[in-house]
N, C-alpha and C positions, 0 to 999 in steps of 0.2 A: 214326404217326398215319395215319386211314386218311381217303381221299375221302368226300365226303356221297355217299351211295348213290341210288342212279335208284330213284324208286318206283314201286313197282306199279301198273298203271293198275286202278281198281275194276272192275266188274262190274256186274250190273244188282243194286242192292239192297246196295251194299255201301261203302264209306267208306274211305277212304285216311289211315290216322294222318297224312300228311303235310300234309291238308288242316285237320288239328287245329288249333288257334291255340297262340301262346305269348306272354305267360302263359295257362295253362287253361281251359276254359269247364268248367261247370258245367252239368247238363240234369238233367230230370227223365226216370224210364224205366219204364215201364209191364210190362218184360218180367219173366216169371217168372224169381226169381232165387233159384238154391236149395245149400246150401249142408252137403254130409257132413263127419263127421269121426268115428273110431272109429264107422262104422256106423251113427250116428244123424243124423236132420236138424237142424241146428245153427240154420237160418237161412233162413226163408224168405219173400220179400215181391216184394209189384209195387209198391211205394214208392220204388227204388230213386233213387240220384241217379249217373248218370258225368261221372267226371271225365276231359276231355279234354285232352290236351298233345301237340304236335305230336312225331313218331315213339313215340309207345308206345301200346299197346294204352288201352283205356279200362279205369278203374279205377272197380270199382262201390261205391258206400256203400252199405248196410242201416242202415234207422234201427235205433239201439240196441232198440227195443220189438220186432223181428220176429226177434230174436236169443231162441230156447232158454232157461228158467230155467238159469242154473247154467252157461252154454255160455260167458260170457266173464267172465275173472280177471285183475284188475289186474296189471299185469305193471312189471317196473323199467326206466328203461329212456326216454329221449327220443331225438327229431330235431327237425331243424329242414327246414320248405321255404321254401325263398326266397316262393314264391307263399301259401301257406296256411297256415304257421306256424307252432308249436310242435306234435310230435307228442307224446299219450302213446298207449303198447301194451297188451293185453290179451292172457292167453295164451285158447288156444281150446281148450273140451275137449268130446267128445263122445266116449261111450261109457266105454271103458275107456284114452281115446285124448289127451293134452295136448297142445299143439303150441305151443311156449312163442313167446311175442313173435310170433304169425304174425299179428297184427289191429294194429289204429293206427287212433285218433280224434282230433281237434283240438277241444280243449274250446273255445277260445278263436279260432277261425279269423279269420284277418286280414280288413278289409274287401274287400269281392265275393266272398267264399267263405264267408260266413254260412249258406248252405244246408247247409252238410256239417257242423254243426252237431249233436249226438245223432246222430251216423252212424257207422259205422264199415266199414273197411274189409280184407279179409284177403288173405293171401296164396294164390295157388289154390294155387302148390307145395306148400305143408305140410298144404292139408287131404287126404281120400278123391278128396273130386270137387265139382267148381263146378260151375254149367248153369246159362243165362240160356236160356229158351223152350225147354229141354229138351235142348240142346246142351251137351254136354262141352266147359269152356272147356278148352282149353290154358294154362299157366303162360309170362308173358315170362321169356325166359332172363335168365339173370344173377346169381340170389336177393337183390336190391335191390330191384327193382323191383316193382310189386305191379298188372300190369296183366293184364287177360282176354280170352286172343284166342280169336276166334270166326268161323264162317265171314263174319259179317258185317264181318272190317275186312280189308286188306290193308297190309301193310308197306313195307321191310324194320321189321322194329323193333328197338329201341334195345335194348340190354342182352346180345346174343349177340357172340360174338369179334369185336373191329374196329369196337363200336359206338362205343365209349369219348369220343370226342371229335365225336361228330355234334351 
């Protein structure tokens, strides 16, 4: 088991997952959020919503309507989050490119997380490339976890070795 880790102090313009709350908040985000897969644009909107949870990246929703005809297929497959509720998956295909179970929506999201509601959310590991305001997001380590780091947060964050019990 490892210590809670010393976090990063921000910067000007920048956010500390640790100052995240837990349970999550929810926000709305205005930044361009755009989203490849096999070479095509999968996903793109300034509608977006993050969800925030203290140590991990923010994880962006896209309302389902700024998703690509044809870009997301039901996929088999739940979870459960304590906070938000039952997941179901979608695989994501763009191009000539599938990327099974890398998306997740909560048809049903538990009370205070009503907004992520018609949203869904992917994984940046499995697509080409994410960008919020034209930035390559980075993938949280781990392949659980489904959050977008960007110059704008600072860590450590959850999901890389020795995270496990933060």
């Amino acid at each position: 088991m490892s210590s809670r880790p010393v976090p990063e102090v921000p910067g000007p313009g920048q956010e500390s997952v640790w100052d995240y709350p837990r349970p999550p908040r929810v926000e709305p985000s205005h930044e361009l959020v755009q989203i490849q897969l096999g070479g095509v644009l999968v996903a793109s909107s300034t509608r977006t919503l993050r969800v925030l949870e203290t140590s991990h990246p923010p994880a962006y929703y896209v309302p389902l309507a700024d998703f690509a005809d044809g870009a997301l297929r039901r996929a088999p497959g739940s979870s459960w989050c304590e906070f938000k509720g039952a997941a179901k998956y979608f695989d994501v295909a763009g191009g000539e490119v599938t990327a099974a179970g890398a998306a997740w929506t909560y048809p049903d999201p538990t009370p205070g997380f009503e907004a992520i509601f018609d949203h869904v959310a992917v994984m940046p590991a499995a697509m080409d490339e994410c960008r919020v305001d034209d930035e390559v997001v980075r993938p949280q380590e781990g392949g659980f976890y489904g959050g977008w780091i960007t110059s704008r947060v600072v860590g450590p964050f959850k999901g890389g070795p020795g995270s496990r019990f933060w």
